[in-house]
C-alpha positions as CSV (number, residue, x, y, z in Angstrom):
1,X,144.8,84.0,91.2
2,X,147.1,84.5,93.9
3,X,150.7,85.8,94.0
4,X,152.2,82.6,94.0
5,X,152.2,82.3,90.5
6,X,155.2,84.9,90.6
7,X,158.5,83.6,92.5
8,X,158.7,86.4,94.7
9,X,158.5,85.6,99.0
10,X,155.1,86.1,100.4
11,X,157.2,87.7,103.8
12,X,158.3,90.1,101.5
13,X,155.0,90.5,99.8
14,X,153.3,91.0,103.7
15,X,156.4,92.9,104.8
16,X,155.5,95.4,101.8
17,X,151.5,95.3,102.3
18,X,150.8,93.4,99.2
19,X,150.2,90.0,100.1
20,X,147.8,89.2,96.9
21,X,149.0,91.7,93.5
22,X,146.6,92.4,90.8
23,X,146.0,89.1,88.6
24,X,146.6,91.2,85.8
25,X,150.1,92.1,87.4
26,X,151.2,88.1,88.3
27,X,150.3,87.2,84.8
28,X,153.1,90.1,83.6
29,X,155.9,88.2,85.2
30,X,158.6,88.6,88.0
31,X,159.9,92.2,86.8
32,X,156.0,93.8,86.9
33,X,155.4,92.2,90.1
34,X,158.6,94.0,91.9
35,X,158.0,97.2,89.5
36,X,154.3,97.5,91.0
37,X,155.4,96.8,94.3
38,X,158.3,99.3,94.1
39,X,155.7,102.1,93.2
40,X,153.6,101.4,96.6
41,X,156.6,101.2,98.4
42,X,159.6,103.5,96.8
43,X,157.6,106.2,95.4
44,X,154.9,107.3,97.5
45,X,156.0,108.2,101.0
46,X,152.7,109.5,102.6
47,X,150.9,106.7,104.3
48,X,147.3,108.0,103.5
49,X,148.0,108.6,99.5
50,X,149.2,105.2,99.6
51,X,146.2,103.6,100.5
52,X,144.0,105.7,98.5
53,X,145.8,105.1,95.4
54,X,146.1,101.1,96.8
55,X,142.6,101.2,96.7
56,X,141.7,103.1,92.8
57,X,144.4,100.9,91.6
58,X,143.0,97.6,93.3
59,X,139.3,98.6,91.6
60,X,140.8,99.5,88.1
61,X,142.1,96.0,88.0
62,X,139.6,94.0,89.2
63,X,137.1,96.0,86.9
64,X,139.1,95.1,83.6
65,X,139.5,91.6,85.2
66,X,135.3,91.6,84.9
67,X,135.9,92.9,81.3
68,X,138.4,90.1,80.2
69,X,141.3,92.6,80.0
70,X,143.8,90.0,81.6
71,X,147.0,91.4,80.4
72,X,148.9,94.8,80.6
73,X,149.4,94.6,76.7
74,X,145.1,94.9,75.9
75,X,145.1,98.1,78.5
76,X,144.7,101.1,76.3
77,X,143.4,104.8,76.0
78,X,140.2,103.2,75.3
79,X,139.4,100.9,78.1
80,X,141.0,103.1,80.7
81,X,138.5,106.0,79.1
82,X,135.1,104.0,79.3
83,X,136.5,103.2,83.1
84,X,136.6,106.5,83.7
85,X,133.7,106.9,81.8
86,X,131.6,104.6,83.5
87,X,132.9,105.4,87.2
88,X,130.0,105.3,89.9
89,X,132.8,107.9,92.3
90,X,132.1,111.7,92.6
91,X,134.4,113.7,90.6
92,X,137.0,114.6,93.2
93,X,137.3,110.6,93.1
94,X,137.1,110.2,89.9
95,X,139.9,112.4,88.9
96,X,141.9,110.8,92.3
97,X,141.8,107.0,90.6
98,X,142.6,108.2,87.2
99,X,145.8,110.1,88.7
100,X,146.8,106.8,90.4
101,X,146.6,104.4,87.1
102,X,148.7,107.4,85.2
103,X,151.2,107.4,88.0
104,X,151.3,103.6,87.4
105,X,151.9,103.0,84.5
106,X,154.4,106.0,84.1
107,X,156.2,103.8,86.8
108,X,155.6,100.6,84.6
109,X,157.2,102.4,81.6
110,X,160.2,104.1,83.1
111,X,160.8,100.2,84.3
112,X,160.5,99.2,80.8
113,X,156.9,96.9,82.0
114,X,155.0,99.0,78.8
115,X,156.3,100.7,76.0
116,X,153.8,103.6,76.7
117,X,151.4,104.8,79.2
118,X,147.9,104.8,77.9
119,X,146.6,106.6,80.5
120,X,148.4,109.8,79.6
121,X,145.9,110.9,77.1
122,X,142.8,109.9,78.8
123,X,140.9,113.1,80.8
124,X,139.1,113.6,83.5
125,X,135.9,114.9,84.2
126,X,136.1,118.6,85.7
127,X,136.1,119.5,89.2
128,X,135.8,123.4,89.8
129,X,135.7,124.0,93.7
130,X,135.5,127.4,94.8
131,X,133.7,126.9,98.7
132,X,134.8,123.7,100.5
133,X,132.1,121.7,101.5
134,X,133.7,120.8,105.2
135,X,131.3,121.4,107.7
136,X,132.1,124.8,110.1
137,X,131.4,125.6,113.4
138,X,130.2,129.3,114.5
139,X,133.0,130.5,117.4
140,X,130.1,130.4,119.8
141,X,129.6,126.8,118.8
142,X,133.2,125.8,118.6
143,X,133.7,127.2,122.5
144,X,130.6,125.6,123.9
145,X,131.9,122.4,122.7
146,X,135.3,122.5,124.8
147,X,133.1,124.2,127.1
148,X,130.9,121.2,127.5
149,X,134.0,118.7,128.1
150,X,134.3,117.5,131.7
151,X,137.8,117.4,133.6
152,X,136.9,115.0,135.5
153,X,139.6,112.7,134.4
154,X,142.6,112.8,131.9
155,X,140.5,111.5,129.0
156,X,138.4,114.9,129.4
157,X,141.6,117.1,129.6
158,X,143.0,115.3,126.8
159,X,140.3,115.8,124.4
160,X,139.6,119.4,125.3
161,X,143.2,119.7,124.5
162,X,142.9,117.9,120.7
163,X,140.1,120.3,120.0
164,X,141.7,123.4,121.4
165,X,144.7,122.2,118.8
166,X,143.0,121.6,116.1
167,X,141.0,125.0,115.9
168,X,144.0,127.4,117.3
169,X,146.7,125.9,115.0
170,X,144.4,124.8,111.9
171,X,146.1,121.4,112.3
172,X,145.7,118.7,110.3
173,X,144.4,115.9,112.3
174,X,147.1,113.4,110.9
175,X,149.9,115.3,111.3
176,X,148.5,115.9,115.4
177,X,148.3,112.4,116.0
178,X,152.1,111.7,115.2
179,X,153.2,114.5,117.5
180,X,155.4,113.9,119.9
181,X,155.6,115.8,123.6
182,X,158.6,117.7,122.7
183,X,156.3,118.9,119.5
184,X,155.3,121.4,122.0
185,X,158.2,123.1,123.3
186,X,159.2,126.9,124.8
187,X,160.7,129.3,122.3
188,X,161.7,132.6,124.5
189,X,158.6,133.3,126.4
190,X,155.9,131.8,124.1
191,X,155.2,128.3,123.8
192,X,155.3,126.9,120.0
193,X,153.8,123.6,118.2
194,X,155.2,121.5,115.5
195,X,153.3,120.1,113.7
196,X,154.7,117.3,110.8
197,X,152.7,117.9,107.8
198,X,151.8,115.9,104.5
199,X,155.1,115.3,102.3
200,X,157.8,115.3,105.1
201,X,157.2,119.2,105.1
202,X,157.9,120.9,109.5
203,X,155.0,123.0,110.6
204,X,156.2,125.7,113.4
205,X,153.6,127.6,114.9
206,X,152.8,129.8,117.9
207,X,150.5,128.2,120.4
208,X,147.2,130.3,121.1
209,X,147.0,130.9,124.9
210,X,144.3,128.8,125.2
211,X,145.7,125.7,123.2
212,X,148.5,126.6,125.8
213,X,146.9,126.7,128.8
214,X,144.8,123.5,128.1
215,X,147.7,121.5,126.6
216,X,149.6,122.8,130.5
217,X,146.7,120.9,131.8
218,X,146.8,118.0,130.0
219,X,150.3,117.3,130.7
220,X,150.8,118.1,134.1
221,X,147.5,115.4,134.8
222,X,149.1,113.0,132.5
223,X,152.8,113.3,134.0
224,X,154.4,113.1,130.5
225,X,156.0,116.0,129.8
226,X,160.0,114.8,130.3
227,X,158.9,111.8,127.9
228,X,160.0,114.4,125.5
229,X,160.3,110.7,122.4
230,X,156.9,109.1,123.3
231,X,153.7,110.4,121.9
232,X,151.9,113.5,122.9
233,X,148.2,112.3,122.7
234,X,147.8,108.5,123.9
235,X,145.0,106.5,123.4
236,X,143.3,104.9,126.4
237,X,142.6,101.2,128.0
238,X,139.5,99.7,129.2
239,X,140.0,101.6,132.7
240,X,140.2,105.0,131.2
241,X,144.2,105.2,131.7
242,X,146.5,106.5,129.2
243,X,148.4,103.8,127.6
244,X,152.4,104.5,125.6
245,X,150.5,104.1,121.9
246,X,149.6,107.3,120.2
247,X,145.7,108.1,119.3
248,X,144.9,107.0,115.4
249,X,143.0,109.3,113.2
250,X,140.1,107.0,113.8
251,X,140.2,107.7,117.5
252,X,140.1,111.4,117.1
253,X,137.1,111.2,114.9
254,X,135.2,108.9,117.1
255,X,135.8,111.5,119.8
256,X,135.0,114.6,118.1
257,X,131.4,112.8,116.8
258,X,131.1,111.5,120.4
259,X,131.7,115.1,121.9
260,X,129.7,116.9,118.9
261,X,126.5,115.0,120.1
262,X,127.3,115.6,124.0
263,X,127.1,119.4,123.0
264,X,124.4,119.1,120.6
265,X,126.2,120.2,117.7
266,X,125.7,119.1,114.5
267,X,126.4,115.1,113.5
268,X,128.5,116.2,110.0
269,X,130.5,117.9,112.8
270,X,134.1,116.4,112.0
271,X,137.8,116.4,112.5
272,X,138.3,119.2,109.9
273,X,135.7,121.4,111.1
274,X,137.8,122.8,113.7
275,X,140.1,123.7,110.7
276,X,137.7,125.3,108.7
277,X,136.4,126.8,112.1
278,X,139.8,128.4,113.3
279,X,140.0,129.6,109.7
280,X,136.9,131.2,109.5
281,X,137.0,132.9,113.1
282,X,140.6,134.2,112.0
283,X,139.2,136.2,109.1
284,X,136.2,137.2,110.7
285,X,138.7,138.6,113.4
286,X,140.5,141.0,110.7
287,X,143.2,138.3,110.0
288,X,144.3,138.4,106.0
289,X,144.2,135.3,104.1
290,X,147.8,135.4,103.7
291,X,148.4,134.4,107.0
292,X,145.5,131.8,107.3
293,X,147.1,130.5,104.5
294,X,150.9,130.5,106.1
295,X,149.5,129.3,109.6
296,X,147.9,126.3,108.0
297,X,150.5,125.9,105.7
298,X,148.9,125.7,102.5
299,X,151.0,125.9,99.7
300,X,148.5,128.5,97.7
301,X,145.4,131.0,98.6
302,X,143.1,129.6,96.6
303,X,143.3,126.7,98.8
304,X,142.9,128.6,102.3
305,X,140.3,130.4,100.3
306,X,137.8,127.2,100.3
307,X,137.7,127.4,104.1
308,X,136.4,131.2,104.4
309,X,132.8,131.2,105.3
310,X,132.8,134.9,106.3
311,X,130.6,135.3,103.5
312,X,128.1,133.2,104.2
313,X,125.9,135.4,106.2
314,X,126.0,138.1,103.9
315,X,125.1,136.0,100.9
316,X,121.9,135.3,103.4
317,X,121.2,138.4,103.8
318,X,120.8,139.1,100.4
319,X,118.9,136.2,99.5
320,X,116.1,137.4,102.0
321,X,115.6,140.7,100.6
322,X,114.0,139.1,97.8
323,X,110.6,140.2,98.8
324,X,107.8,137.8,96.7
């Protein structure tokens, strides 16, 4: 069933990203329909939480469609627990989709859709994470990879720039795609880099003097420096020339895979390596965790904590001296 069943434009459906809703949600009427697109749309600001909680909410449906659940009224603690139950997704997952049906249908019953939300007493399974599982790069490894980039052209001296970013600044790689050049501007003597992080939240942070010295490079090659609006790191056409669009994340990670394998580094090498790298060389440098944690901007320790591999040898090292 489509979403003509509910009298609501499709060019506002498209215009919103919802050009088919739930069955489940046409067969609630006119009110659900604009209540379920208001969540997508009013509530949830960050592009990326959006689609993930698009997609566990899409699933959810389409499962209790399969179970001949077709209205909001037979949706209850139960049937949202043997979902859960029965959910093929790691944990981390798991716990992600049940967080987006709760935020739901809190929406649906503050918009008096249900009476109550009978996700609020279902629970999820536990998810204890006390060493992140992102891959990390040795600092040897991390500088033969910009070591191994050619400057040969700007594409080289663009993406030894990305990487140099990424590990000196810990940067998120979606909130380095939507800089703009005037994201890396002069404060006194030192050059600085802002960086516009998840929730609206402005990252300001000193540039490393080799993220400066290859971003100097990059610009002056590309000539974009006074184009202080347009974006910082461009994508390229099918002559190898920068174009006015910005890279995606999807471009940086095809890069960084296509690099990796040029420098014979690991495949599982990925975009948030380099911050689990700059992390890890930072402690293992004397920095505190307190400041790993304030340069990446996380909002607690425990989080920066996941990315600290200092240990790792030392755990080694122990294992072997068990002597059978």
């Amino acid at each position: 069933m489509s979403s003509d069943n509910v009298p609501i434009p499709r060019r506002d459906l498209a215009r919103a990203g919802l050009e088919n809703l739930p069955p489940v949600i046409v067969r609630a009427g006119e009110a659900a329909a604009w209540r379920f697109i208001e969540f997508f749309t009013a509530t949830i600001r960050n592009r990326n939480t959006r689609a993930a909680y698009a997609q566990a909410i899409t699933q959810f449906f389409a499962w209790c469609e399969l179970k001949r659940i077709y209205s909001l009224e037979q949706i209850n603690p139960v049937v949202i627990g043997v979902y859960i139950e029965s959910h093929s997704g790691a944990a981390p997952t798991v716990k992600q989709h049940l967080a987006a049906i709760r935020m739901l249908f809190d929406f649906l019953v503050t918009g008096q859709i249900v009476p109550t939300n009978p996700a609020s007493s279902v629970r999820g399974p536990k998810h204890v994470v006390r060493r992140g599982k992102t891959p990390v790069l040795k600092a040897d490894q991390a500088r033969t990879l910009l070591d191994s980039i050619k400057l040969d052209s700007i594409v080289g001296l663009r993406d030894r720039a990305i990487i140099a970013l990424m590990c000196f600044t810990f940067a998120r790689v979606s909130a380095m795609v939507h800089m703009n050049t005037e994201d890396y501007y002069q404060n006194g003597k030192r050059w600085w880099v802002r960086l516009h992080e998840k929730g609206g939240k402005r990252h300001e942070v000193p540039a490393h003097h080799n993220a400066e010295a290859y971003l100097d490079e990059y610009l002056a090659a590309a000539g974009i420096r006074d184009e202080k609006k347009s974006p910082l790191f461009r994508s390229v056409d099918n002559r190898r020339k920068l174009t006015a669009n910005p890279m995606t994340r999807t471009d940086v990670l095809r890069m960084v895979k296509r690099r990796a394998l040029e420098a014979g580094l690991p495949s599982s090498t990925c975009c948030h390596t380099f911050r689990a790298t700059g992390i890890t060389a930072y402690l293992e440098n004397g920095g505190t965790i307190e400041n790993a944690q304030a340069i990446a901007a996380h909002e607690s320790p425990r989080t920066t904590k996941l990315y600290d591999r200092t240990s790792d040898e030392i755990t080694l090292d122990e294992v072997e001296r068990i002597a059978i």
